[in-house]
N, C-alpha and C positions, 0 to 999 in steps of 0.2 A: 088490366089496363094495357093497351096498345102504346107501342115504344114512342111513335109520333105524340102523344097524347100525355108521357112525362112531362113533367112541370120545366125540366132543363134539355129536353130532347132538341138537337142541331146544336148542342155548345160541347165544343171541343177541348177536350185539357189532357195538357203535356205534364204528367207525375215524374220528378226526380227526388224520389221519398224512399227511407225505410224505416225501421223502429213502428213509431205509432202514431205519434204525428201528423207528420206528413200522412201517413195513409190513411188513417180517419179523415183527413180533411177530403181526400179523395171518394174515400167509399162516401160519402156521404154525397158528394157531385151525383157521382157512377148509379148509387140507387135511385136520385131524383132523375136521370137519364141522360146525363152526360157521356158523353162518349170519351173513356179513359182511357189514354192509353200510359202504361207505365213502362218506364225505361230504364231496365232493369244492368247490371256488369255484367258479361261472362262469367255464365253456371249460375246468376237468380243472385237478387236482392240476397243479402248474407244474414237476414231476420228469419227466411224459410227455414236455417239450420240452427236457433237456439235451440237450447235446451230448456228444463222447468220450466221456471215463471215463463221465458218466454216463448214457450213452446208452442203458443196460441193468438199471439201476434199475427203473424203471416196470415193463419186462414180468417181470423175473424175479420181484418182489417181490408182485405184485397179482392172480396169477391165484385163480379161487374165490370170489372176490367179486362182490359188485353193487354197482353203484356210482349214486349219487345227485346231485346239481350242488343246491349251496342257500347263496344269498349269506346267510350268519350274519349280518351288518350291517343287514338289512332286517328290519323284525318278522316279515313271513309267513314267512323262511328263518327266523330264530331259532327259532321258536315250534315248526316242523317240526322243524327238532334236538331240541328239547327233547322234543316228543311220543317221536320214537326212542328219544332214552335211557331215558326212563319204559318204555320196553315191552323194556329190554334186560337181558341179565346183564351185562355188560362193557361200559363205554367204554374205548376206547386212547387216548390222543393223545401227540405230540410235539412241538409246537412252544414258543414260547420261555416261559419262566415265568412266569406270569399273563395269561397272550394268549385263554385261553378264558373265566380268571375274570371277565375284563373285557366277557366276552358273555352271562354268565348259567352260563356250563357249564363250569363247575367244581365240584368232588366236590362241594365245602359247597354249592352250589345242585341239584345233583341229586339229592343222598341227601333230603333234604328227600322228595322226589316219589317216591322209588324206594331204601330205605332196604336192601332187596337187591342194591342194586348195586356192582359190583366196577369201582373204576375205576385204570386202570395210565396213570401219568404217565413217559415214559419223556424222559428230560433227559439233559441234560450231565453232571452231577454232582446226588451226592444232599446230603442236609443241611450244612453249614458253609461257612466264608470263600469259599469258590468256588459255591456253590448258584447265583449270579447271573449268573454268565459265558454268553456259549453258547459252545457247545462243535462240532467235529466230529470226527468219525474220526480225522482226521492229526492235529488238535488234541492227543485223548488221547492216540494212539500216541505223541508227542512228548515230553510232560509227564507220562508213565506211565512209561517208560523202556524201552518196548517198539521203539521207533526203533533209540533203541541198542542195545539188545540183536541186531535184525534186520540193520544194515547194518554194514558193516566200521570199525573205529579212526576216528573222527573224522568218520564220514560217516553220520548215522543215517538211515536209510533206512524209509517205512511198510512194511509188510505189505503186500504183493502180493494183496489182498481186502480188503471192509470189512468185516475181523475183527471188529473191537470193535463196529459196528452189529452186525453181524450175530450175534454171542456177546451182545451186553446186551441185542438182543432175544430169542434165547432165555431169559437171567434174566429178561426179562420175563412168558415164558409159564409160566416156572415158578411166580414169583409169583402169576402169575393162577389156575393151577391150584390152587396151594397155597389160594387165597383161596376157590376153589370149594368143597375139602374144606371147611373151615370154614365155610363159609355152610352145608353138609349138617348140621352141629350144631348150629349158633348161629340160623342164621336168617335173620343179618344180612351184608350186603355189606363191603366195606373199601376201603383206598386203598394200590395199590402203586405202588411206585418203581422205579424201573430207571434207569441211570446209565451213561454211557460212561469216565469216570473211572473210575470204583472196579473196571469190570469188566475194564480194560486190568492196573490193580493186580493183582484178581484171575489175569489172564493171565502175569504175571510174578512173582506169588508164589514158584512154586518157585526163582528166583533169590533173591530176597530172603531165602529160606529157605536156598537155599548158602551165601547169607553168614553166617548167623546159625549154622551147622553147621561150615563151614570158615575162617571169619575171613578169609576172600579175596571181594572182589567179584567178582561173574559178569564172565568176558567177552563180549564182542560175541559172536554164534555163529559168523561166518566166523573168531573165532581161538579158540573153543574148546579145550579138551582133551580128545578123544571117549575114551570108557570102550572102546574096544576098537580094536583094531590095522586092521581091514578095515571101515570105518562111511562111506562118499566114495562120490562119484559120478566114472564111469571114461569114459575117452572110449574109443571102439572103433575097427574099421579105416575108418568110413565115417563121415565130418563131419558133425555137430550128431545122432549115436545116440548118445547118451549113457545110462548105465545106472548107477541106484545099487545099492551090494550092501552087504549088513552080516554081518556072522560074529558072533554076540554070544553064543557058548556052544561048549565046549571040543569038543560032538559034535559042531555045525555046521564048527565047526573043519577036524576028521577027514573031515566026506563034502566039506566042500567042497575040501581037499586032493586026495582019490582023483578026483571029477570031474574035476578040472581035470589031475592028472596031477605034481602038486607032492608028489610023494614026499621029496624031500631036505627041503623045510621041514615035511612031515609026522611024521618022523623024528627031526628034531635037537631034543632035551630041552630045547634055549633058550626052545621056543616049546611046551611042552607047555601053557601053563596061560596063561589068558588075560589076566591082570596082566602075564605075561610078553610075550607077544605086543603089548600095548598099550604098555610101554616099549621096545619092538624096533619101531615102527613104521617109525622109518628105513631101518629091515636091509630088512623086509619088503614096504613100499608100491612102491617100484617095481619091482620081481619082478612082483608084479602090476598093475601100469599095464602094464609091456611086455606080460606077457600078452596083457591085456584089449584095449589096439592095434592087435594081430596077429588077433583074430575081429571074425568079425560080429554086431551084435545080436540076430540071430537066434538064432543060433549059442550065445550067453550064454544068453539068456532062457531057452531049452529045456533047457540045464541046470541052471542055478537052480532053473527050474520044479519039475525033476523030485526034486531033492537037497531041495528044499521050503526053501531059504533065503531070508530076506529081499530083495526086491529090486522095482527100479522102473525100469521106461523113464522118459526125462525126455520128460514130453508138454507141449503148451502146453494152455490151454484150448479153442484150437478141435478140438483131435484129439479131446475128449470126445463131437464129438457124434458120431462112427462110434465110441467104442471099446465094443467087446461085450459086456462085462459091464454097463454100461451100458444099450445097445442092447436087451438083454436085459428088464427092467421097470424100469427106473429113470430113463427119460427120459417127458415128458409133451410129446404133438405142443399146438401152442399157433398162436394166430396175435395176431400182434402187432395193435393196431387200425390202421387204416391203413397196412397193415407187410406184411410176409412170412409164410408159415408155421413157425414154428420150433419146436427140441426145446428143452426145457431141463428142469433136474434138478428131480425129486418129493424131498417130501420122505423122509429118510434114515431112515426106522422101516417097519416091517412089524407089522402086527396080524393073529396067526392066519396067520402066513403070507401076507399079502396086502400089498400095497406101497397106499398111500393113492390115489383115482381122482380125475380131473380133473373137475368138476361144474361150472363156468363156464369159460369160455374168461377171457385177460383183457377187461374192460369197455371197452367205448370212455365215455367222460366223459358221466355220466349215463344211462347206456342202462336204467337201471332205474326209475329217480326214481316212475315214475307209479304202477308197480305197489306199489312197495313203501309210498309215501301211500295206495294204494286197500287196503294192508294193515292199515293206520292207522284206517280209514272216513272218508277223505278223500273230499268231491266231486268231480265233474270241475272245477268251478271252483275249488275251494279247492287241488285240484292244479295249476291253470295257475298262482294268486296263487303258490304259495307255489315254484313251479319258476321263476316268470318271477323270485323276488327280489322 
């Protein structure tokens, strides 16, 4: 697909983001064809240099961008930010509440100069008693009741991804979007919000909505009560293949009985009906654990395959970067700056059939700065002033 031909191609946004956030909300512009430019301190965004857990932040969150180096604190960096936002659709930022307004660049001083523009504040929390905290990931998961709902009786455990970064900056591209229609009518720009609180809320709605339905609080999910008899992950005859399989309908039922060769529970009218089967789960579960112990994962997978039932090899995240479907269009070759060559995942939409294309690699810290002030009609000297801080 042709850059002209992106779904957001000629809409321009000014990134003042680091962690995850914020820059989810960007990559996500950047891949539909936004032109991103990120505006990073002297020596790069300070997420390029975690360590562990986030050692993966930077490259998976920033490709598609150009990135800029401009100390805000010095007039010539401010006065450059500020030129950018004037020439921009969207400002992002994330950091703490009142930390840009205290530089000039914040909405009430931008819309002034650019009364079109859409700017997406993406926080902790949105309006009340908490508006002033900051916040992270684990934070909400915590105090959202996402923790416990993920880990077993007494032990709450985050989400195994930074779900809530990563889903609140999706609401944050929604809102941006949304704010775009509206600009097509009105004229005029706006100011959205995005929040890591409200969005874990949102993630745990449908609990809150069990209880308001059943008078029973949700449990943890490791004690659940699953809606059907076969819903688990099975171990096979070969240690750490694990395979989940779900039966969630009375026909699935029937072929996955004949596959497997379990005629006598196909048979017996106890388990005709799937209410039935889900309170027979004792009768039933391990019939098929012993099964499932005695083949290979192989062996599973190709009849699942073929009976078209629910089911999942348990992968970790490094097996994604060989598995096929994958492999197939949905991994993007990248190189880390100062780093390796690596794959990592495009984003998850298709336009016309076409999966979104990689147009920057990610940035090493600054590597655009010049070009994009000579975008501006910056001089060469007014590009060193305002590069050097």
């Amino acid at each position: 697909m042709l850059h002209d031909e992106l779904p957001l191609a000629g809409i321009r946004v000014i990134e003042f983001t680091h962690m995850v956030m914020g820059p989810a909300i960007g990559v996500i512009l950047a891949d539909l064809g936004a032109d991103v430019i990120k505006v990073e301190p002297a020596g790069g965004d300070h997420t390029r240099r975690l360590l562990g857990s986030g050692a993966g932040y930077f490259p998976m969150f920033n490709r598609n961008k150009r990135s800029i180096c401009l100390d805000l604190k010095a007039p010539a960096g401010a006065a450059a930010a500020r030129r950018l936002c004037e020439s921009a659709d969207v400002v992002i930022e994330n950091f703490r509440p009142g930390t840009l307004d205290r530089l000039g660049l914040g909405y009430a001083a931008l819309k002034e100069a650019n009364p079109k523009l859409i700017h997406c504040a993406a926080k902790g929390f949105l309006a009340g008693p908490y508006q002033h905290r900051p916040a992270l990931d684990e934070v909400t998961q915590m105090m959202g009741g996402l923790a416990y709902m993920t880990g077993p009786p007494g032990r709450p455990l985050r989400a195994g991804s930074s779900v809530v970064d990563i889903t609140g900056g999706m609401f944050g591209v929604v809102g941006i979007l949304a704010a775009l229609e509206r600009r097509h009518r009105t004229g005029t720009g706006g100011e959205v919000r995005c929040a890591l609180y409200e969005t874990t809320a949102f993630l745990v709605g449908q609990h809150m909505a069990q209880m308001a339905v059943t008078g029973q609080a949700a449990q943890p999910m490791p004690m659940r009560i699953s809606a059907w008899a076969i819903y688990d992950v099975f171990e096979t005859a070969t240690p750490d293949e694990q395979v989940f399989v779900g039966v969630v309908s009375d026909q699935q039922w029937i072929a996955f009985c004949a596959s497997f060769g379990l005629d006598a529970l196909a048979t017996d009218p106890a388990f005709s009906t799937n209410n039935q089967r889900a309170l027979a789960r004792d009768m039933i579960l391990p019939q098929i654990r012993a099964l499932f112990a005695s083949m290979s994962r192989a062996d599973m997978v190709a009849r699942l395959e073929t009976i078209g039932l629910p089911f999942a090899p348990i992968a970790r995240p490094e097996d994604l970067f060989d598995d096929a479907h994958l492999s197939h269009n949905g991994l993007l070759d990248l190189t880390i700056p100062d780093g390796p060559p690596t794959r990592l995942p495009g984003l998850p939409i298709e336009f016309d059939g076409e999966r979104m294309p990689l147009r920057y690699d990610i940035p090493a810290a600054g590597h655009d700065g010049a070009d994009i002030l000579r975008g501006l009609a910056y001089s060469d000297a007014d590009i060193a002033s305002a590069l050097a801080g």
